[in-house]
ZAVEX-30015 format. One record per residue (C-alpha): x, y, z; residue number from 1. Coordinates in pm, 1 decimal. Example, Ala and Ser with C-alpha at 12.3 -4.5 7.8 and 13.67 -1.06 7.14 Angstrom:
REC        u        v        w num
REC   1230.0   -450.0    780.0   1
REC   1367.0   -106.0    714.0   2
END
This chain:
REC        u        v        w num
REC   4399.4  -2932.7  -1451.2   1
REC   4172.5  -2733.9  -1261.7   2
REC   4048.6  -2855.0   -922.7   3
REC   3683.6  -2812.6   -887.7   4
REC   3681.7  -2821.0   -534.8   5
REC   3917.8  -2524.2   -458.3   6
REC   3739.9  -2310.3   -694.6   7
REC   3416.3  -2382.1   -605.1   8
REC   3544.5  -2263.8   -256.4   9
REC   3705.3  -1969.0   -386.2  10
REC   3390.7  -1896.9   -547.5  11
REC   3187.8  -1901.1   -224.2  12
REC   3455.1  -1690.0    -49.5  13
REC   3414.0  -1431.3   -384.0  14
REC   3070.5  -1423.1   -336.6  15
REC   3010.2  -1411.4      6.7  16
REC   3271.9  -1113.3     66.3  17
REC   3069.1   -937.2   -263.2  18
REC   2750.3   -990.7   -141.0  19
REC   2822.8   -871.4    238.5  20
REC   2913.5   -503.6    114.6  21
REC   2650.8   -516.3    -96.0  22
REC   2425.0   -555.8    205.9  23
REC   2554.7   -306.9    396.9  24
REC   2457.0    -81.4    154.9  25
REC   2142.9   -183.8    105.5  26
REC   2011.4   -256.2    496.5  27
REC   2101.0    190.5    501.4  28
REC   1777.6    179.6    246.7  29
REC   1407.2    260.6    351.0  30
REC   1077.8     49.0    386.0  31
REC   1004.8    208.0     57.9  32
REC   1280.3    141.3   -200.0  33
REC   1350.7   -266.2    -25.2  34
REC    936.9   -276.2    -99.0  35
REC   1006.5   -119.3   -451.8  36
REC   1271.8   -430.9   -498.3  37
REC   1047.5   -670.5   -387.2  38
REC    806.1   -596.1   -621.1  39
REC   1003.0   -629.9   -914.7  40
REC   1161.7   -949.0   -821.1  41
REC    783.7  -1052.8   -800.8  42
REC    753.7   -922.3  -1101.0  43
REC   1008.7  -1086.5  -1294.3  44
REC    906.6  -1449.6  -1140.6  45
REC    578.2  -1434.0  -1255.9  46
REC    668.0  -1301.0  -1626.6  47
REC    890.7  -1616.5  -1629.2  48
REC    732.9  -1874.6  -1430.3  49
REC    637.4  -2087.0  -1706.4  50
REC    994.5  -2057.7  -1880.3  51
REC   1181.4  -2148.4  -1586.0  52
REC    887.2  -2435.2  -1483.3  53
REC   1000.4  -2614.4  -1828.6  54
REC   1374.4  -2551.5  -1789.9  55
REC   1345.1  -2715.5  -1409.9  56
REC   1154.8  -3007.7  -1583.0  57
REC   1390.7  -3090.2  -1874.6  58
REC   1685.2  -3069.9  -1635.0  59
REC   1623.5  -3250.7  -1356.9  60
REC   1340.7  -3491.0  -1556.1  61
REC   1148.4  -3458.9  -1191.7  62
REC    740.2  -3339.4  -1176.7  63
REC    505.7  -3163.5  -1438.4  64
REC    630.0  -2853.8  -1582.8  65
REC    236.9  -2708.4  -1513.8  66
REC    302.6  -2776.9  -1138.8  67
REC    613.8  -2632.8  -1136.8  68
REC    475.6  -2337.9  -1275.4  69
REC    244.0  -2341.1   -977.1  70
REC    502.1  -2352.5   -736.5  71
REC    672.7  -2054.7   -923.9  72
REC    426.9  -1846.0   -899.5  73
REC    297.9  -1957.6   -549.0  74
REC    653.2  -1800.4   -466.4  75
REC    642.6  -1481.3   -678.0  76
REC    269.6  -1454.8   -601.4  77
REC    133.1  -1536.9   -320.2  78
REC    452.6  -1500.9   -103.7  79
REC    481.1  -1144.2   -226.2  80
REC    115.8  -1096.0   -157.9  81
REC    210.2  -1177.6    199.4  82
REC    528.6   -975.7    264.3  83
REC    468.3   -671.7     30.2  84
REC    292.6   -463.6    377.5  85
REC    535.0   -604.4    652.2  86
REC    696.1   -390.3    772.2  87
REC   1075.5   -494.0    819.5  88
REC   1283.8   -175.9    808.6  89
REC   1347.9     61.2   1111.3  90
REC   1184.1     45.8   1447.9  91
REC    865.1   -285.1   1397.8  92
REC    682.2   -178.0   1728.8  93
REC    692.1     67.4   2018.0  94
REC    523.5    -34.9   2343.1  95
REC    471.6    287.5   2505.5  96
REC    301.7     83.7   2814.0  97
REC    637.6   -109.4   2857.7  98
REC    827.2    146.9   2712.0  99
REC   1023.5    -52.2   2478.1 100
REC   1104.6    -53.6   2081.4 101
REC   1156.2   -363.0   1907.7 102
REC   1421.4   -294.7   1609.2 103
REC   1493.2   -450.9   1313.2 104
REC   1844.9   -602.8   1264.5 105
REC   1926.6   -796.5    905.9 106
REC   2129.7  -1068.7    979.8 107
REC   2368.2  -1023.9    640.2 108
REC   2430.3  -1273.0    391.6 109
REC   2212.9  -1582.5    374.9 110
REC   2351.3  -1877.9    260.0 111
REC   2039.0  -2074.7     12.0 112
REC   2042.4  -2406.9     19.6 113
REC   1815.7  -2524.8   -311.4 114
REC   1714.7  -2839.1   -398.8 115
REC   1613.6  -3008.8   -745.8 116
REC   1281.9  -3093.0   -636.9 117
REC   1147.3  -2744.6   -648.2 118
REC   1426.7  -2557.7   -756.5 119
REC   1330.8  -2203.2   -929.7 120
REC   1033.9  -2173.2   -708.8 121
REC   1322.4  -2234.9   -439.4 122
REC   1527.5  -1940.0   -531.4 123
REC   1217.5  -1682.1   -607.6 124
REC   1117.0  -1742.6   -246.7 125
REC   1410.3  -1725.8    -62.5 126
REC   1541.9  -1386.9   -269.6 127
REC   1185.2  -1245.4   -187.5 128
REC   1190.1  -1352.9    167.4 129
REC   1617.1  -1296.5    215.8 130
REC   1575.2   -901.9     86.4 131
REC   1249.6   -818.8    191.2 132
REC   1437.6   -813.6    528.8 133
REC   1714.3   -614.3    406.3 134
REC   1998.0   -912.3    378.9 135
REC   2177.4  -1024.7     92.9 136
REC   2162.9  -1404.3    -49.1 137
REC   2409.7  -1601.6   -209.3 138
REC   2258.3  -1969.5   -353.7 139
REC   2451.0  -2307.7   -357.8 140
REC   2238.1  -2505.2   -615.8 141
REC   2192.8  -2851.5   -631.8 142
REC   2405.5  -2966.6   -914.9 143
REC   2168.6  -3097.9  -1128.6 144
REC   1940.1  -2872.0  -1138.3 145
REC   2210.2  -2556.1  -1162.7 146
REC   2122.0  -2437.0  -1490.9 147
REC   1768.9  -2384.7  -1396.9 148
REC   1862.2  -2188.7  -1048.7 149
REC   2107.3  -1987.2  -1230.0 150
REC   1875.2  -1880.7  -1517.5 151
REC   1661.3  -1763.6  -1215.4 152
REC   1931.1  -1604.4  -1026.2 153
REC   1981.2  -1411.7  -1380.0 154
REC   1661.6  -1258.2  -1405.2 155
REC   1644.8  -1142.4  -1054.9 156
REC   1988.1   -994.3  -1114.0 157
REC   1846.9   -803.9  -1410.1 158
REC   1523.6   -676.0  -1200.0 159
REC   1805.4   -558.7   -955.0 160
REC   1996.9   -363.0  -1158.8 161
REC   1617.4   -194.5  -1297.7 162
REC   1609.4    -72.0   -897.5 163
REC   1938.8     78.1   -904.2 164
REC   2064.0   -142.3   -633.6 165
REC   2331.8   -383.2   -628.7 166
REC   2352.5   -725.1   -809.2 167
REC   2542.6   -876.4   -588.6 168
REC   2244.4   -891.8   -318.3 169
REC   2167.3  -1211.6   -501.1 170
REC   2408.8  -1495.2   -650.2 171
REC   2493.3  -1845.4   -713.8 172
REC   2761.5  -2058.9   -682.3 173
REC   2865.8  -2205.7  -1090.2 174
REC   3042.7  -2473.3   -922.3 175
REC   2855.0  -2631.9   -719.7 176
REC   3073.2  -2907.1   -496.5 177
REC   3031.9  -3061.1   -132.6 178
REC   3330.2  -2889.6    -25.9 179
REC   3226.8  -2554.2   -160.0 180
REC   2877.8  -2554.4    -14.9 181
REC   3030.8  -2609.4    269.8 182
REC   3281.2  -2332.4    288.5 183
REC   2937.2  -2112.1    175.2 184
REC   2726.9  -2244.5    470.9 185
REC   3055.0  -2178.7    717.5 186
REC   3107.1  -1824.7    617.3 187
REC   2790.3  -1681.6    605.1 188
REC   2536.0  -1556.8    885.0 189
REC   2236.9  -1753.1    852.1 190
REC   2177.2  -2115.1    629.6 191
REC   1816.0  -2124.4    499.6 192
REC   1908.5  -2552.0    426.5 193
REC   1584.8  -2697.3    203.6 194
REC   1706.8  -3040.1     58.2 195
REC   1789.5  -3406.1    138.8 196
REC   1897.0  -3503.8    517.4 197
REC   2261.0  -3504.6    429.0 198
REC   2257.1  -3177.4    310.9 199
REC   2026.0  -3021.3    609.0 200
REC   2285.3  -3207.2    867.0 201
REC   2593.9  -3019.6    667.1 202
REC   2382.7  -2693.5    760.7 203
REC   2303.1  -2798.1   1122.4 204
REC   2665.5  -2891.6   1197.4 205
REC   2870.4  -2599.9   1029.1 206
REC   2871.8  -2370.9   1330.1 207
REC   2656.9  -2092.5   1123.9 208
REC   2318.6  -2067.7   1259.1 209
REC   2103.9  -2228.1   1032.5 210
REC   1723.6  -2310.7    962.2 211
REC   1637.4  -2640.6    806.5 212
REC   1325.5  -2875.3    672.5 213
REC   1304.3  -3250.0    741.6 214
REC   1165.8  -3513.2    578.1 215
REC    788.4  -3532.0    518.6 216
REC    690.0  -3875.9    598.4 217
REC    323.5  -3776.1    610.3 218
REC     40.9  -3984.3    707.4 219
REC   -294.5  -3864.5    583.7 220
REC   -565.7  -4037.8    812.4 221
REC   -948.2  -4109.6    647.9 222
REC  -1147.5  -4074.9    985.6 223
REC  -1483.4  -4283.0    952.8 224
REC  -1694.6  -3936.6    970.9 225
REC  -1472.1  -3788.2    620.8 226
REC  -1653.6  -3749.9    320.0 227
REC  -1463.6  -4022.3    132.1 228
REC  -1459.7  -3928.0   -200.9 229
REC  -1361.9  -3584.9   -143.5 230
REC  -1078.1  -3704.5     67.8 231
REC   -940.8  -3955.7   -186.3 232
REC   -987.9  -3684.2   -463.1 233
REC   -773.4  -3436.6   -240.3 234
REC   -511.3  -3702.2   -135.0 235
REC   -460.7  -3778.6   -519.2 236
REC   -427.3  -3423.1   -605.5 237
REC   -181.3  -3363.3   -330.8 238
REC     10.7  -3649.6   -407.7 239
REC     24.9  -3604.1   -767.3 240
REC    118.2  -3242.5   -742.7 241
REC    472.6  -3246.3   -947.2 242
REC    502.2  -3597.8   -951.2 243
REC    529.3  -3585.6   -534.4 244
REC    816.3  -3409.2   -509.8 245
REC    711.8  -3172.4   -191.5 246
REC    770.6  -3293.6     80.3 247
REC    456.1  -3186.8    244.9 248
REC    275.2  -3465.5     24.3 249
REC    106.1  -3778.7    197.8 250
REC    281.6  -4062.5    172.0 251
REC     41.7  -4346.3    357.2 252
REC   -322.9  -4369.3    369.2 253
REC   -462.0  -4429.1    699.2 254
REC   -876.9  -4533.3    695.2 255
REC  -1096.4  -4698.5    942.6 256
REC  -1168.6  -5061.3    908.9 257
REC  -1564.3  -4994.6    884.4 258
REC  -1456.9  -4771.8    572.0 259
REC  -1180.5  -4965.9    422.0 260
REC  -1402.1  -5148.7    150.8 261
REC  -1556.1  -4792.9      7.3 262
REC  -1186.1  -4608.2     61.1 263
REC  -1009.1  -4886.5   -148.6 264
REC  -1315.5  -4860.7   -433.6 265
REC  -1275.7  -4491.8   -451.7 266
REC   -878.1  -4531.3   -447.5 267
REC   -924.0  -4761.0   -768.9 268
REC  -1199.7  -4557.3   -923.0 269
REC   -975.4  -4250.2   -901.5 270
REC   -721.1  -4395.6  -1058.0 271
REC   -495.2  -4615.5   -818.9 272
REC   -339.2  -4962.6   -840.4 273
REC   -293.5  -5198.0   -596.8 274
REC     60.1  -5337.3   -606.4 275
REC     29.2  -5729.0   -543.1 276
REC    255.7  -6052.6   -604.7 277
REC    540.5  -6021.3   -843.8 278
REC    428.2  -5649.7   -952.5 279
REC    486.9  -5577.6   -557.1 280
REC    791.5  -5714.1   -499.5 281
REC    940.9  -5572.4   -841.2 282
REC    855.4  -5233.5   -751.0 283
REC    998.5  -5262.6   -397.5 284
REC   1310.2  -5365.7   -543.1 285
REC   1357.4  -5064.5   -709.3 286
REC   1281.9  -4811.5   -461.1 287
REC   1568.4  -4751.6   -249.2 288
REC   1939.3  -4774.4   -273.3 289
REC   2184.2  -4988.5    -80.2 290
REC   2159.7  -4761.1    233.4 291
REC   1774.2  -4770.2    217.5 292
REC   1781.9  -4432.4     96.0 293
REC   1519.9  -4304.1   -202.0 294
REC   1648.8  -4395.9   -573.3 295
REC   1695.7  -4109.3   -742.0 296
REC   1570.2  -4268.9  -1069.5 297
REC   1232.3  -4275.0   -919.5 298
REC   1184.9  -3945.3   -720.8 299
REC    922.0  -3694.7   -895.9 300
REC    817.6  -3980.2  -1171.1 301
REC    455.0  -4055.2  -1264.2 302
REC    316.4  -4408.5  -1236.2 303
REC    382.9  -4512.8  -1568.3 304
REC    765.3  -4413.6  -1574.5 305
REC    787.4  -4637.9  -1244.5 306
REC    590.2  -4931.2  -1329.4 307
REC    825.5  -4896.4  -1663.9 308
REC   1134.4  -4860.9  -1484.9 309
REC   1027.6  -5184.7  -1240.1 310
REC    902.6  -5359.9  -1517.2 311
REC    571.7  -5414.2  -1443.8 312
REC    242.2  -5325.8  -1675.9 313
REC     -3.0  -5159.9  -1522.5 314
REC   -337.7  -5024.0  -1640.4 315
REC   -371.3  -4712.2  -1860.9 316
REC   -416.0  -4360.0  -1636.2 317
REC   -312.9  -4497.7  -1357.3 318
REC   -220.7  -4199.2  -1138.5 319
REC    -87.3  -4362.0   -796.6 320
REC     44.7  -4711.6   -720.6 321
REC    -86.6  -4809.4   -371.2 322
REC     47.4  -5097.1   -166.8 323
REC    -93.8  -5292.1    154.0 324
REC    171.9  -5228.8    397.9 325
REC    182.4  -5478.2    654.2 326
REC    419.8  -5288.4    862.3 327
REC    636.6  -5004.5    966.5 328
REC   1055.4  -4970.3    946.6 329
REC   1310.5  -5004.1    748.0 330
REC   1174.4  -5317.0    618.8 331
REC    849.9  -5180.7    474.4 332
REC    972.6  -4930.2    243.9 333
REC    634.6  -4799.0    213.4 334
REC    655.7  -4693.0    524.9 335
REC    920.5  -4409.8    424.3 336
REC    906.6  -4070.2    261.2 337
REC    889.5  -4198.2   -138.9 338
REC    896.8  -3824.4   -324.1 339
REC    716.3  -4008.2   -627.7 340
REC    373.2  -4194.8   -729.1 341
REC    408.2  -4464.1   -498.6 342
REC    156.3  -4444.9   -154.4 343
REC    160.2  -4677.2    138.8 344
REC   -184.7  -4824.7    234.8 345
REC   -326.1  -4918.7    646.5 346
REC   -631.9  -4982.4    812.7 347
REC   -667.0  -4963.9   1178.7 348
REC  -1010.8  -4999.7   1353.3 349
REC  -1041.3  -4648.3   1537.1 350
REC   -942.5  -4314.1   1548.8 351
REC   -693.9  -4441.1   1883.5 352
REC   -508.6  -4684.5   1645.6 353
REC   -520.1  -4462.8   1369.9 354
REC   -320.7  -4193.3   1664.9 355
REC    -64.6  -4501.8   1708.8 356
REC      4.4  -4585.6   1371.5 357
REC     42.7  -4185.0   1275.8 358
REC    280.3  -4216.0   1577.9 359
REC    510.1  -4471.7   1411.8 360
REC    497.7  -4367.3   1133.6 361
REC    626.5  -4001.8   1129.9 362
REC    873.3  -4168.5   1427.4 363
REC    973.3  -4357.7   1134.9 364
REC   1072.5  -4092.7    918.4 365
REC    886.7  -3728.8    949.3 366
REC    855.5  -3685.3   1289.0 367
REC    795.9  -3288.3   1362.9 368
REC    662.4  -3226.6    976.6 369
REC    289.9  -3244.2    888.8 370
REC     31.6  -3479.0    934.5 371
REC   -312.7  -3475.9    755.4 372
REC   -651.7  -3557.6    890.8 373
REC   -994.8  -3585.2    637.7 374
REC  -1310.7  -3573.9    934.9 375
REC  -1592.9  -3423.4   1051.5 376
REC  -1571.1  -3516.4   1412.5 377
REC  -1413.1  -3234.5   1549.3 378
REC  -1341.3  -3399.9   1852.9 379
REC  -1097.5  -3596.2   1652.8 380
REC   -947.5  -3348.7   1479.9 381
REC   -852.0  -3187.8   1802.2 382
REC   -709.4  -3507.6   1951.1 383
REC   -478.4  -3525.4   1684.0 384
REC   -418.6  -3156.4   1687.2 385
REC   -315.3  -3133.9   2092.1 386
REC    -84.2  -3482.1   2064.7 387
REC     41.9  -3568.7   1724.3 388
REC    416.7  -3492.3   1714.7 389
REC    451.9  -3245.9   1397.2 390
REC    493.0  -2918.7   1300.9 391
REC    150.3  -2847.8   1117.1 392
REC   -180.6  -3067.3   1104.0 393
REC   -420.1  -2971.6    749.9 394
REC   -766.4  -3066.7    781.3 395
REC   -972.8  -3197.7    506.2 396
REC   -691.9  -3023.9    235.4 397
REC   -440.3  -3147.6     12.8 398
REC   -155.4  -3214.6    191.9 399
REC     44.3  -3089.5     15.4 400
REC   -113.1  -2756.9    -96.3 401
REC   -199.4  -2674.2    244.1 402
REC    170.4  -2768.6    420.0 403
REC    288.8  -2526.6    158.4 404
REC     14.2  -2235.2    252.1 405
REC   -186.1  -2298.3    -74.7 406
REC   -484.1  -2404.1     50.0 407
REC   -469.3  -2262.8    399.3 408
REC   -404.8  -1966.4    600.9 409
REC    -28.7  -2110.8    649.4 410
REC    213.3  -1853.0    547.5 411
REC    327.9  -1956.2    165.8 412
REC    652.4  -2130.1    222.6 413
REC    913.8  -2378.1     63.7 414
REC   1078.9  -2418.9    433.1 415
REC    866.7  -2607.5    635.2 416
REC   1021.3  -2595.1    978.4 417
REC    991.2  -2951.6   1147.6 418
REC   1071.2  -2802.9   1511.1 419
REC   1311.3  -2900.2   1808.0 420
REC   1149.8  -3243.8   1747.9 421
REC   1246.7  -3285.7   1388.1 422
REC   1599.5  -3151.2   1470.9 423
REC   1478.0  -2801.4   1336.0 424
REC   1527.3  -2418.9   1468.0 425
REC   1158.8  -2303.9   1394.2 426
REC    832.7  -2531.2   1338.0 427
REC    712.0  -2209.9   1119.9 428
REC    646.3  -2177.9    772.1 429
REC    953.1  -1950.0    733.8 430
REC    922.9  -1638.7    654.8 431
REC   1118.0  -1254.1    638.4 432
REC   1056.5  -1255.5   1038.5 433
REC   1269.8  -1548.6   1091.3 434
REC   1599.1  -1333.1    914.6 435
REC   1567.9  -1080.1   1110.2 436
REC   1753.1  -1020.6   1461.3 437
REC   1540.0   -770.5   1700.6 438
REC   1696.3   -508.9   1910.5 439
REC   1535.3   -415.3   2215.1 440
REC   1563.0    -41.5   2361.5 441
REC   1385.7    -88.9   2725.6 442
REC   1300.4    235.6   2886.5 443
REC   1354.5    277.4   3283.5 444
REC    993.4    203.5   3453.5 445
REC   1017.3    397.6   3726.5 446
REC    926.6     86.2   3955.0 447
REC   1290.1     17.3   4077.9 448
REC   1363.4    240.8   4442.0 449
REC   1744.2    406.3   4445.7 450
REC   1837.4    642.2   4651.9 451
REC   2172.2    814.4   4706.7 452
REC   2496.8    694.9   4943.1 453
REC   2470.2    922.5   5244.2 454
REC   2773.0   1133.0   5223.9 455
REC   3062.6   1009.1   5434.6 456
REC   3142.8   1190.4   5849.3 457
REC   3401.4   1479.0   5750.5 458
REC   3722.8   1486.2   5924.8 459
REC   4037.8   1654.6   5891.5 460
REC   4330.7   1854.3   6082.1 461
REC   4242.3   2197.8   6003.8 462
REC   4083.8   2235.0   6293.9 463
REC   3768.9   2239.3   6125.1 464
REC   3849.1   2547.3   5921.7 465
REC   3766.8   2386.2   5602.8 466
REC   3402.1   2434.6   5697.7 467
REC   3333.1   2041.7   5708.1 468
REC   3119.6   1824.4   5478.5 469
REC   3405.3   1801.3   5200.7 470
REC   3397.5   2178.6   5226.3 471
REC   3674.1   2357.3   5190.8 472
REC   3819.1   2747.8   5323.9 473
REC   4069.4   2813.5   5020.9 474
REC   4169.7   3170.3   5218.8 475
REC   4251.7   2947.5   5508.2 476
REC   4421.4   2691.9   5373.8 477
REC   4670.7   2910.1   5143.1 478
REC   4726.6   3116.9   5463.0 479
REC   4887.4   2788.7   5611.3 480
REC   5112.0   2710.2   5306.5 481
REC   5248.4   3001.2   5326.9 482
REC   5338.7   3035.7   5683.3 483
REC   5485.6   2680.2   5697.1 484
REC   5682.9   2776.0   5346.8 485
REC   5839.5   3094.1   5585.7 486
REC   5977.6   2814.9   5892.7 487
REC   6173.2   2687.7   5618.9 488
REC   6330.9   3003.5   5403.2 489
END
């Protein structure tokens, strides 16, 4: 009987040890041939971003295989677009002011962490972003969503070997266990950890420096100024985008009591359903597990399949279901991330309680990730921006597209750093940048005064024959060798 755990270890070991000469082969290559990889990874994804969007969906059953196709070619796209002209090879910048170079160092094999919320899109970015700066990447896949990731991992491999390079830059683990992703994260140089908190911890706390996401509990606050329509159509788009299942999408809606009335018509008219009664409390009994975390049955479902799996009817083309959410903690489960159709719903009556409740909220569960704001008063919007406790603030966007660098000048990205105070290493959109190391070479300045030891007073008992100043007369000083040799003979 074979023990999955040992070989899925053994597996990680094989891979890792593969993949690190592999790397140190290819880090000796120029700017030129790691762009010339690059491109053909980008290459591939997009030639197969609809293929791989429908084997994600039938998989894991999570999102819209259209959206996933998005999100693959966001990564093969638009991340590309981004990275194709950085330069990540050699010396990045010489200061001849300072008189210092700034070098760049891979960091060697990168352990990917890959979720099955967004898994192919997952690995396209992270092989883009892991080679691009010259390292190697070796994937521990989520396992239900490992056929997908490794049908990706395959066609990279095959645009590898078209470069002449090796195909062991970029792998993934066939049996995926705890224990082996584990032994992956502890062995390798850098964990890029994009998946559920108990997975991102793991990363955080295996000794291997490691860069991780949190979870997205984002508010999305309708300001009394917003153009309310436009925000409720962007909210919905966001937070239908694959069924929910980024974690940049909103998952409350925040409006100002003057407002309320029109926000909730426009929620309804664009397709939303209040949650009320028996329909209420049947839905909130099937949203979380035992330890209050997400059900898994509902994550990346459309409204339907949860009002179906509740057991609730609801009307037809119904795209969210909202609920009034008197509260927030771990008794209003609204209050939480939900990675599905399912939005929480508050009024406040200003902008300052609107601040408070966002506070809560992502304290809750999000703090450090995103927070969305739909207004025109500027003076709001930089309020929020100057005190609100994440990582990235989108204005009058989709959440969700904009988090992710869609519909903003954010750099494209499935790791959405939630900073020191989401418990991550960066609050960036991560990037090649982030897996490099730079080495400095500082130049003397010429600022710092040294001068020389004055030379120590000479003495000796030659008389001062030896001519002084650690001089010395050889003629003389062989001359009295030799007569003091003759006393003796």
């Amino acid at each position: 009987m074979v023990d999955k755990d040992l070989l899925s270890i053994q597996e990680a070991r094989s891979l890792v040890r593969a993949a690190r000469a592999a790397q140190a082969e290819y880090s000796q290559l120029g700017q030129d041939r790691i762009d010339a990889v690059i491109k053909a990874i980008s290459e591939v994804g997009i030639a197969h971003a609809e293929e791989l969007a429908q084997m994600a969906h039938e998989e894991t059953g999570y999102g819209k295989p259209q959206d996933k196709k998005t999100k693959n070619l966001l990564a093969a796209e638009k991340v590309y677009a981004c990275i194709k002209d950085m330069k990540t090879v050699g010396i990045l910048e010489e200061d001849k002011v300072n008189k210092v170079l700034k070098v760049a160092v891979p960091v060697g094999v990168i352990a990917g962490v890959v979720p099955s919320t967004n898994p192919t899109s997952t690995v396209i970015y992270k092989s883009l972003i892991s080679l691009k700066s010259g390292n190697a990447v070796v994937f521990t896949p989520h396992p239900s969503a490992k056929k997908c990731i490794a049908a990706t991992v395959q066609y990279i491999k095959e645009a590898l070997h078209k470069c002449g390079v090796s195909t062991d830059l970029v792998s993934c683990v066939s049996v995926p266990t705890i224990e082996g992703s584990a032994e992956l994260m502890k062995i390798a140089d850098l964990i890029l950890a994009t998946g559920g908190p108990g997975m991102v911890k793991a990363a955080y706390s295996s000794g291997t420096p490691a860069l991780g996401v949190g979870a997205g509990n984002v508010p999305a606050y309708i300001e009394r100024s917003a153009d309310i329509k436009d925000a409720v159509a962007k909210i919905f788009a966001s937070k239908t985008f694959d069924n929910g299942t980024i974690c940049a999408s909103e998952q409350s809606i925040i409006c100002d009591a003057v407002i309320a009335a029109d926000v909730k018509r426009e929620v309804i008219a664009q397709g939303g359903f209040f949650l009320e009664g028996e329909n209420l409390a049947k839905v909130k009994a099937i949203m979380e597990r035992g330890n209050g975390s997400m059900n898994p049955a509902i994550v990346g479902r459309d409204a339907q399949t949860v009002a179906k799996i509740a057991g609730i009817t609801i009307p037809e083309g119904t795209r969210l279901l909202v609920s009034d959410e008197p509260g927030v903690g771990p008794k209003y489960p609204f209050s939480k991330e939900k990675l599905t159709s399912l939005i929480g719903f508050y009024v406040v009556n200003d902008w300052k309680e609107a601040c408070e409740l966002c506070h809560s909220l992502l304290h809750n569960c999000g703090i450090g990730h995103t927070l969305a704001i739909h207004s025109h008063n500027e003076d709001i919007i930089r309020e929020f921006g100057l005190k609100k406790p994440v990582s990235r603030i989108v204005v009058n966007t989709p959440s969700t597209h904009g988090g992710v660098g869609l519909s903003t000048g954010l750099f494209p990205s499935f790791t959405l750093g939630c900073g020191a105070v989401g418990g991550s290493a960066t609050s960036d959109n991560v990037n090649p940048m982030h897996l490099l190391n730079i080495r400095y070479v500082a130049y003397d300045l010429g600022n710092t005064p040294v001068s020389a030891p004055a030379a120590p007073k000479h003495t000796c008992s030659c008389g001062g024959n030896c001519g002084g100043h650690g001089s010395v007369d050889i003629s003389a000083l062989t001359s009295m060798i030799v007569a003091e040799l003759k006393k003796v003979m």
